[in-house]
C-alpha positions in Angstrom: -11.5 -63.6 13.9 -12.2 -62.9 10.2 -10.0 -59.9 10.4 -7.3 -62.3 12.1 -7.2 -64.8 8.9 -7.4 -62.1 6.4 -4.5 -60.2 7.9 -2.2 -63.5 8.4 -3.0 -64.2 5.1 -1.5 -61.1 3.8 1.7 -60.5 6.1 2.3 -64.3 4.9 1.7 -63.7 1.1 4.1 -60.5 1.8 6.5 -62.2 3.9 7.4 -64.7 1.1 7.9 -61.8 -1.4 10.5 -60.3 1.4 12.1 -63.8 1.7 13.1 -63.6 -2.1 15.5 -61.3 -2.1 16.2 -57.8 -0.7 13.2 -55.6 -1.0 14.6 -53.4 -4.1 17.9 -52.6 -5.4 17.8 -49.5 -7.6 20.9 -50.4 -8.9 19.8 -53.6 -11.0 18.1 -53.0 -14.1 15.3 -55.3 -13.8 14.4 -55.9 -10.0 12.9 -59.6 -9.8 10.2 -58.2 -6.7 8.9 -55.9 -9.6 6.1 -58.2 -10.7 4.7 -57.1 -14.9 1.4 -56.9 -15.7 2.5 -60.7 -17.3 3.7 -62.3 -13.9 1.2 -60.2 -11.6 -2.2 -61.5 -10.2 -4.4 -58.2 -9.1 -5.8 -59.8 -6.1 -2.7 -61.1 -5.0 -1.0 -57.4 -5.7 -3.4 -55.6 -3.8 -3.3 -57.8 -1.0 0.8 -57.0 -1.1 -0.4 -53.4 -1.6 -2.5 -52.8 1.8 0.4 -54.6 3.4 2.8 -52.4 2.5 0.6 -49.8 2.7 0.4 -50.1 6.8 4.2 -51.4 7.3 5.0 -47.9 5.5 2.5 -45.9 7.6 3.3 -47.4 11.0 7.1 -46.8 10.6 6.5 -43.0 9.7 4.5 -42.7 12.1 6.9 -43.9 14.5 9.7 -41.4 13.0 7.8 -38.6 14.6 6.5 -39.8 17.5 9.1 -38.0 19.5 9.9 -35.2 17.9 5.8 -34.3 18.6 6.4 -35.1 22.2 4.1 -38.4 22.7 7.0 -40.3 23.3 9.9 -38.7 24.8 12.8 -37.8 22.5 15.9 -39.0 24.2 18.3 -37.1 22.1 18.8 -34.0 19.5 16.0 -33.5 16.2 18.9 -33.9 14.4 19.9 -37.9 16.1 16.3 -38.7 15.6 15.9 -37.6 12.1 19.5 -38.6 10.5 19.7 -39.2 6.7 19.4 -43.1 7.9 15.9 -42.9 9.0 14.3 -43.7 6.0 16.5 -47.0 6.0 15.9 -48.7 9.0 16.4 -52.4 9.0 13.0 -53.5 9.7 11.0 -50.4 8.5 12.9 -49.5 5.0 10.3 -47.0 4.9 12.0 -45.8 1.3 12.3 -48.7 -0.2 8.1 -50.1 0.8 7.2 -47.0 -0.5 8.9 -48.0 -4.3 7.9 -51.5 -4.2 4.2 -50.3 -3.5 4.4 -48.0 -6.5 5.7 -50.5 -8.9 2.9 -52.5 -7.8 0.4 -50.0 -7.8 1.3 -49.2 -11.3 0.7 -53.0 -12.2 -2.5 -52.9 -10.8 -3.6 -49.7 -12.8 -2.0 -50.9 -16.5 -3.8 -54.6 -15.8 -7.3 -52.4 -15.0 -6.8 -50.6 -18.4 -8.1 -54.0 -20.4 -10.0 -55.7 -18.0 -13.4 -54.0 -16.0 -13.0 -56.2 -13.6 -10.4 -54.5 -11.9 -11.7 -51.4 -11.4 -11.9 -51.6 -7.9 -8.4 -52.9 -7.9 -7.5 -50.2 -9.5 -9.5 -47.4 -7.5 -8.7 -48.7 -4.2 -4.6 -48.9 -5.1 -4.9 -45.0 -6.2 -6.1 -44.0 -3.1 -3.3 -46.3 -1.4 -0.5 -44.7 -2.9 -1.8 -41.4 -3.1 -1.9 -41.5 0.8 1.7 -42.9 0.7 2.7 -40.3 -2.0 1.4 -37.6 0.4 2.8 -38.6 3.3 6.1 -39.1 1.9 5.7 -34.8 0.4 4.7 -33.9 3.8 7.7 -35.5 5.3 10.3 -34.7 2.5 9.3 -32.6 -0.3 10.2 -33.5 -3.6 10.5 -37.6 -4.3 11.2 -39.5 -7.6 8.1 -40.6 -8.9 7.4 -40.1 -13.0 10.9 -41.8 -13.7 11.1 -43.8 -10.2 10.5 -48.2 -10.9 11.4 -48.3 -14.3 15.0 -48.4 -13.8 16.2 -49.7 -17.5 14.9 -46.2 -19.2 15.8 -44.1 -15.9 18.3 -46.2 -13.8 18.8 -42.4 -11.9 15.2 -41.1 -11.4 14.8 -37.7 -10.9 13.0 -35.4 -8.2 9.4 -34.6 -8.9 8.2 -31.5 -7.2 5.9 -31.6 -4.1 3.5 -29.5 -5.1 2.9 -31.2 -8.6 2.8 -34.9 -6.5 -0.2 -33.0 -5.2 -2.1 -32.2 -8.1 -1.6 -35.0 -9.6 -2.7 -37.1 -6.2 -5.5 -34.5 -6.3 -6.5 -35.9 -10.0 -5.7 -39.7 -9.1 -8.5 -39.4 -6.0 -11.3 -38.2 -9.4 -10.3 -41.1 -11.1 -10.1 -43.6 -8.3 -13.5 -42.4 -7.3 -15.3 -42.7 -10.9 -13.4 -46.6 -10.5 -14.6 -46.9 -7.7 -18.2 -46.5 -8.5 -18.3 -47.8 -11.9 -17.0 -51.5 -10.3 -18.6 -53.9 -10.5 -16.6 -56.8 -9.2 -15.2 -56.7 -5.7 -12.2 -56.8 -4.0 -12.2 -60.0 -2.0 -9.5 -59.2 0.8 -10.7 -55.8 1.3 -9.3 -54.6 5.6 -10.3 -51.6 5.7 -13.7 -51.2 4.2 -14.7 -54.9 3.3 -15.4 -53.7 -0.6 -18.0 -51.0 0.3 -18.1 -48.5 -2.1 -19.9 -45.8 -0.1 -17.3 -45.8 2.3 -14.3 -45.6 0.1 -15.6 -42.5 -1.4 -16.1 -40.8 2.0 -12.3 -41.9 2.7 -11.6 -40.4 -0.8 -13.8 -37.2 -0.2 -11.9 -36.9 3.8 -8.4 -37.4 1.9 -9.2 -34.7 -1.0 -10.2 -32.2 2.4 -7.2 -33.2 4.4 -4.4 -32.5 1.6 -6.3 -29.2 0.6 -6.5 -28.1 4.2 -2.7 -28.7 4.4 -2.1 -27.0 1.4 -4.2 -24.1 2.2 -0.9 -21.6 2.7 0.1 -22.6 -0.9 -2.6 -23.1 -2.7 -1.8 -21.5 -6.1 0.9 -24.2 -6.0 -1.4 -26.5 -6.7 -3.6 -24.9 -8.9 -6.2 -24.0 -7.0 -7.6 -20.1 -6.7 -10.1 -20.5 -4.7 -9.7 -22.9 -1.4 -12.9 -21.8 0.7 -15.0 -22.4 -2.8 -12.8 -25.6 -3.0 -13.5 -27.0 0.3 -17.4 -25.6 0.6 -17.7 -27.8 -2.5 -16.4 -31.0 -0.5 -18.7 -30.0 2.5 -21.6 -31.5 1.1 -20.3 -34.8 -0.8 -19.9 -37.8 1.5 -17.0 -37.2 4.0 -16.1 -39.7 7.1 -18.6 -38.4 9.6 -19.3 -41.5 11.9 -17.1 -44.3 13.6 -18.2 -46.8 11.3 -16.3 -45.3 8.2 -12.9 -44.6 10.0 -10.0 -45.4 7.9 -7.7 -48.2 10.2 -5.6 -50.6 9.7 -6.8 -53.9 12.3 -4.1 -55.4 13.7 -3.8 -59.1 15.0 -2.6 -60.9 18.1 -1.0 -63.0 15.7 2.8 -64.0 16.2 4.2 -65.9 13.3 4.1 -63.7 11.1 4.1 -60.8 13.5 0.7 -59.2 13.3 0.6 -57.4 16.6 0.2 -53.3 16.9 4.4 -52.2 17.2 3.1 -50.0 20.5 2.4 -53.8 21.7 5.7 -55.8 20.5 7.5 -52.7 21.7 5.9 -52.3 25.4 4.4 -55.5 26.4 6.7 -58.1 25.1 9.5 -57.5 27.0 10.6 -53.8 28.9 9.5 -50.7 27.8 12.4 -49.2 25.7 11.0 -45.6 25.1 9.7 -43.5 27.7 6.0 -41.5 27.5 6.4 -37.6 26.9 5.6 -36.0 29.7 4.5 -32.8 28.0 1.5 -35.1 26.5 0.7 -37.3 29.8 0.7 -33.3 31.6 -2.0 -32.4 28.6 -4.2 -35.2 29.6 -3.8 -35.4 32.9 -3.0 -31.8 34.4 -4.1 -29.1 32.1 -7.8 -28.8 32.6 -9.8 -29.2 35.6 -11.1 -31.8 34.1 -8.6 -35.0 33.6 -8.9 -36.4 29.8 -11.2 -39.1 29.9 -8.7 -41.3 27.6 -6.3 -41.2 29.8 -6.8 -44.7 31.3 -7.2 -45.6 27.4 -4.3 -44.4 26.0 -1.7 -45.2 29.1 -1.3 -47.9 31.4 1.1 -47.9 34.3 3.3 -50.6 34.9 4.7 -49.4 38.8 2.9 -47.6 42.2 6.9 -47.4 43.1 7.9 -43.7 44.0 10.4 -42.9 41.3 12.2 -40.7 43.6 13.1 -43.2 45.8 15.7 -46.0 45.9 17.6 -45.4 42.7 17.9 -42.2 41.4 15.2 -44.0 38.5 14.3 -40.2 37.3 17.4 -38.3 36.7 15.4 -35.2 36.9 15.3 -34.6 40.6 15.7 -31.4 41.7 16.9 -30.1 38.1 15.9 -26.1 37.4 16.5 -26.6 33.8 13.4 -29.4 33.6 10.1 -28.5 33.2 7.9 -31.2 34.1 10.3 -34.4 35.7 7.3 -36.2 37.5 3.1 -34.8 36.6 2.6 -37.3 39.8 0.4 -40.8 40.2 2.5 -42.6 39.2 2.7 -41.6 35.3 6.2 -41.8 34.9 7.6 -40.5 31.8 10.8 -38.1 30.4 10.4 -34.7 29.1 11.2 -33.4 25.8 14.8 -33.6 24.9 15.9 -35.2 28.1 18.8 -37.3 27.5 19.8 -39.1 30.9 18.7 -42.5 30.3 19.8 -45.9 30.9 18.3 -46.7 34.7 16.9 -49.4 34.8 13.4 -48.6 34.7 12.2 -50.0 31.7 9.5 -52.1 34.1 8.7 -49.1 36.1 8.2 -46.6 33.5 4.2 -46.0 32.0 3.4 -47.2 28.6 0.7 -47.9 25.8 -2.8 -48.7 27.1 -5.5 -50.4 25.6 -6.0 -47.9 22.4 -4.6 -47.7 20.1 -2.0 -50.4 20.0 -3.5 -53.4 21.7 -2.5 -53.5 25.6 -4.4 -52.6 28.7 -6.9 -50.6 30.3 -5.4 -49.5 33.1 -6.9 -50.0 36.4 -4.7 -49.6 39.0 -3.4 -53.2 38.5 1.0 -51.7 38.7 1.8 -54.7 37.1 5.0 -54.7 34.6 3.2 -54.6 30.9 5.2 -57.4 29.9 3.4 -59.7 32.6 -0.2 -58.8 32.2 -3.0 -61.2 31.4 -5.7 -58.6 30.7 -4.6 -56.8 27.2 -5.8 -57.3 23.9 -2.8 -59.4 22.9 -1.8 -56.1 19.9 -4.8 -56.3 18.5 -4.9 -52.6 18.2 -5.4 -50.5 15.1 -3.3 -48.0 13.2 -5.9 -44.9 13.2 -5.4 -43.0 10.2 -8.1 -40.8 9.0 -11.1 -40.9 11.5 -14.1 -38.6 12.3 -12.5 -36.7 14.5 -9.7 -35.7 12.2 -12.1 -35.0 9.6 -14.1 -32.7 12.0 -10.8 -30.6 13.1 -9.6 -30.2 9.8 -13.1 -28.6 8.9 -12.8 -26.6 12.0 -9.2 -25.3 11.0 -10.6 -24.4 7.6 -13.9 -22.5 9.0 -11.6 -19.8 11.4 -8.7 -19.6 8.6 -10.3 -19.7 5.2 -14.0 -18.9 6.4 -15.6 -21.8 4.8 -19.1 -23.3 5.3 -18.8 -24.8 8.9 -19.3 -23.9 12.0 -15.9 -24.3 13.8 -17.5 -24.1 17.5 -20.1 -27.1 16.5 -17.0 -28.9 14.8 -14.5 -29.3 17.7 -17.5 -30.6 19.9 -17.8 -33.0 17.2 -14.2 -34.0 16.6 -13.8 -34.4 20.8 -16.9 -36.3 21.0 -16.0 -38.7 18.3 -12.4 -39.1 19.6 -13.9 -39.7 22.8 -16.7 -41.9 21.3 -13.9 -43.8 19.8 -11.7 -44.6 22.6 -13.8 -45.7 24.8 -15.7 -48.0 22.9 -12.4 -49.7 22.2 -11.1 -53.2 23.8 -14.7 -53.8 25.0 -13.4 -52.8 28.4 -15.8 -53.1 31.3 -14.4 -51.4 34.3 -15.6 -49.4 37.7 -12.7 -47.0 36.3 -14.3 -45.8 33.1 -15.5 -42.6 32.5 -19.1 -41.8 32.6 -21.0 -39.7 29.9 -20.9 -36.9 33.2 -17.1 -37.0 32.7 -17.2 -36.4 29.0 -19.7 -33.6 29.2 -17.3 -32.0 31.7 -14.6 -32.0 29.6 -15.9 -31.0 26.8 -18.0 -28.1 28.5 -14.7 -26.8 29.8 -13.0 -26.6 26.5 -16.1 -25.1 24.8 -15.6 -22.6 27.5 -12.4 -22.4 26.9 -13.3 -21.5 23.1 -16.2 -18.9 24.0 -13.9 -17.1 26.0 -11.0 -17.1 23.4 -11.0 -13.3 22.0 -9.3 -13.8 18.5 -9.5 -16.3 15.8 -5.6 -17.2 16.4 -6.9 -18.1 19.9 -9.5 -20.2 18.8 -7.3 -22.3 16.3 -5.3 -22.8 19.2 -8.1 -24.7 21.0 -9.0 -26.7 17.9 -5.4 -28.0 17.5 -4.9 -28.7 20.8 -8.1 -31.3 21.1 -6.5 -32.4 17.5 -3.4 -33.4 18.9 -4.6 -35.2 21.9 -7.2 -37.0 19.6 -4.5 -38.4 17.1 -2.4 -40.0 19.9 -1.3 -43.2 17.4 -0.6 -40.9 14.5 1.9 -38.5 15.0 1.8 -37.9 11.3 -1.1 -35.4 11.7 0.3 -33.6 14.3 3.7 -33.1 12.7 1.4 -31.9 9.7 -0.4 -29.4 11.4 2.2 -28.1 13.8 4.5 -26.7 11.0 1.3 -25.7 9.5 -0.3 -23.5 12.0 2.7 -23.4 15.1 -0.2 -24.6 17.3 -0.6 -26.2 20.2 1.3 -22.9 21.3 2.6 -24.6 24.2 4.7 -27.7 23.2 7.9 -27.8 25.1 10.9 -27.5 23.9 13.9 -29.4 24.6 15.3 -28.8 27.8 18.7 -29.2 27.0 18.2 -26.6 24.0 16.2 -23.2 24.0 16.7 -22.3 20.3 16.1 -25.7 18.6 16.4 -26.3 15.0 12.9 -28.5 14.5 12.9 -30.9 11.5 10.5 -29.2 8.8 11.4 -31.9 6.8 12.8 -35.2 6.3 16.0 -36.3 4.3 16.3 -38.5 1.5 17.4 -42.4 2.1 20.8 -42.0 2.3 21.3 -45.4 0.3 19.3 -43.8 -2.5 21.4 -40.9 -2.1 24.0 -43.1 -2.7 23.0 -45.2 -5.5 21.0 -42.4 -7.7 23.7 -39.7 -9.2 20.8 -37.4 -10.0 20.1 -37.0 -5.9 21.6 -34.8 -3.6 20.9 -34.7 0.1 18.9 -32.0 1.5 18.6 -30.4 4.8 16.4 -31.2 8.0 15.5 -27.5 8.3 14.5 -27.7 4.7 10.5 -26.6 4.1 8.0 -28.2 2.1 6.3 -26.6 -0.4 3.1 -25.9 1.8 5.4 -24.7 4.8 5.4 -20.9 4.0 5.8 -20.2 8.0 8.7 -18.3 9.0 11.9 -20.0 9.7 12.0 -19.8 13.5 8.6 -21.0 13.7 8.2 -23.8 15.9 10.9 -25.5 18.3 
């Protein structure tokens, strides 16, 4: 309930700052959302901060939730990323991002004169340095130096990727000597409730994860030695344990909307996506052992045979499809499968319980929009957990040689996934797995790993469990797909055997528009830590 009031607090403060006028205008010299160091009040800022913070994560993690295959994509890589998609009406996924920097900025210059603040301060670097990453990963180079301070630089220019990362790489330092030199806290604090210790293991894990995605570039960013790099991190406090995930809690509050999108987009009224039936086949199909989260992570809304009646699944008898229907009832579309429109919407399998908010399912084949026994969206947005940590340590150990054992660390990373799921919702069911079902599992992957013969092979296992263990943050796996190719077997489109995958994002085509120093750039575009060949991944 506490984490109820606090978040309605903060969509509300941020709601009336939408209301005001349109988010930001580039164009105008002075934007009136910009608050000064004169109008701003830090704890009111920061609030706006964390809130803007999860809107912009949420979105992009929604952008690439097809194009890695946990929804279905219903059309080409290049309808799903257009130059719009940065612009959407309700995510503006460009424009949050700028309004948390100018913000963010605020913060830090008010922190400059007043100790008070240096919390403020610490915990708003990490912020944007997770949004400044994320927005590299998925499009390269991004104004920045010049960007909110439109009467000196009313056309900001493009700062590299690579030097966004050092200097991200330099803002964590500082944030973490803030962090621990505070000593006043921050009040509204979701995700760690002002504890220090736990910030700097979030700092720590978020150093790890960008130098682990720039490993293939790594004089880039300065660095000429990444195993010393990252054996140096090994023993500093990283997120190790469930208690110090990093998460954004959601709400099963309405007005404002606080509810997990997976929930407004499934369980308010019919499903308008469809499941990816290369990732319900991963969980349910590919070992001998089923997932354990899959009764977690899916929830079917129909028992109906979906090749009876109406042709609902367009797939039937089609040589050209790969998967159609993995059976029970998980009814899904693969990858690239464009036949849509048949009024299944009610029929079709969903979100479950974790992350976005819904329901366990236990057989009930009741339409999601009619269910009594979800969690009303109070999900969370997982965004750097013990699990994630763990893999990324076990990707360093086989490709840099680092201090870890990478066998020891994918036990760890599945356990902790597991760990989390199914401690989620509080469910209480005759259908949950037992701790017998999560030791078979994992015994058969570590099998799978002993048996594996080269490193490649091995790294293959790892990023497998890593994908099915970041279901509710697709931004990982887009990550470390174009990083290492692997899982080695995601499908590609059916309609399309030579594929040109996004590597990158475009600009905002309104800031495209409205900046004369920016020209638009291509989807097949790399970023600077993408060395991979061009024909890479599909």
């Amino acid at each position: 309930m506490q984490n109820i009031v606090r978040y309605f607090s903060i969509s509300t403060l941020a709601l009336l700052l939408f209301m005001g006028c349109e988010v930001s205008d580039f164009d105008l010299q002075e934007n009136p959302n910009y608050l000064t160091p004169d109008s701003a009040d830090p704890e009111y800022m920061l609030n706006e901060v964390q809130y803007l913070f999860q809107h912009y994560m949420k979105w992009m993690i929604v952008n690439t939730d097809d194009v890695m295959r946990y929804e279905a994509m219903t059309d080409t890589y290049g309808d799903v990323v257009p130059t719009s998609v940065m612009d959407g009406d309700t995510s503006k996924e460009w424009d949050t991002y700028y309004e948390a920097l100018n913000n963010v900025r605020t913060i830090e210059a008010l922190a400059e004169d007043d100790e008070t603040l240096l919390f403020h301060s610490g915990i708003a670097k990490l912020l944007m340095g997770y949004m400044t990453v994320t927005m590299v990963d998925y499009i390269g180079a991004i104004p920045y130096a010049q960007a909110v301070n439109n009467s000196e630089y009313p056309n900001p220019e493009l700062d590299g990727g690579a030097a966004l990362y050092q200097m991200v790489l330099e803002d964590i330092n500082e944030a973490k000597t803030e962090i621990e030199d505070a000593n006043f806290d921050f009040s509204t604090d979701l995700f760690y409730g002002s504890d220090k210790g736990k910030w700097i293991a979030f700092a720590n894990s978020l150093k790890l994860r960008m130098l682990v995605q720039a490993r293939l570039a790594s004089t880039d960013i300065g660095i000429a030695d990444m195993q010393a790099e990252i054996n140096s991190l090994l023993s500093q406090n990283l997120i190790d344990s469930g208690e110090e995930d990093f998460q954004w809690p959601y709400s099963t509050v309405q007005e404002p909307e606080s509810r997990h999108l997976y929930f407004q987009r499934a369980y308010v009224s019919g499903f308008d996506q469809y499941i990816g039936n290369y990732f319900m086949f991963q969980l349910k199909e590919s070992k001998n052992n089923p997932d354990p989260r899959i009764r977690y992570y899916l929830y079917r809304q129909s028992n109906e045979d979906p090749f009876s009646g109406p042709p609902y699944l367009p797939c039937q008898g089609d040589p050209d499809v790969d998967y159609c229907y993995i059976g029970n009832q998980y009814w899904g579309y693969d990858h690239g499968e464009s036949r849509v429109g048949r009024g299944d919407n009610l029929l079709r399998t969903v979100y479950g319980v974790y992350p976005g908010g819904g329901s366990f399912d236990e057989d009930q084949f009741v339409g999601a929009p009619n269910t009594t026994d979800n969690l009303g969206g109070a999900g969370i947005l997982p965004l750097l957990t013990s699990s994630y940590v763990s893999f990324l340590r076990a990707e360093a150990a086989l490709t840099l040689g680092t201090n870890d054992d990478p066998a020891t660390l994918l036990e760890t990373g599945i356990r902790n996934s597991m760990s989390k799921v199914m401690a989620f919702g509080g469910v209480t069911s005759d259908l949950q797995p037992t701790a017998a079902d999560v030791d078979a599992y994992v015994d058969e992957v570590m099998q799978d790993y002993s048996n594996a013969t080269t490193d490649e092979a091995r790294l293959d296992i790892v990023m497998k469990e890593y994908y099915l263990a970041a279901y509710g943050n697709s931004i990982e796996s887009y990550n470390f797909y174009r990083r290492t190719g692997y899982p080695s077997d995601m499908q590609v489109p059916i309609d399309d055997d030579n594929p040109v995958f996004p590597r990158s994002f475009p600009l905002s085509r309104l800031e495209v528009q409205r900046n004369l120093s920016l020209e638009q750039k291509n989807n097949y575009d790399k970023v600077f830590w993408d060395t991979n060949p061009d024909s890479f991944i599909k």
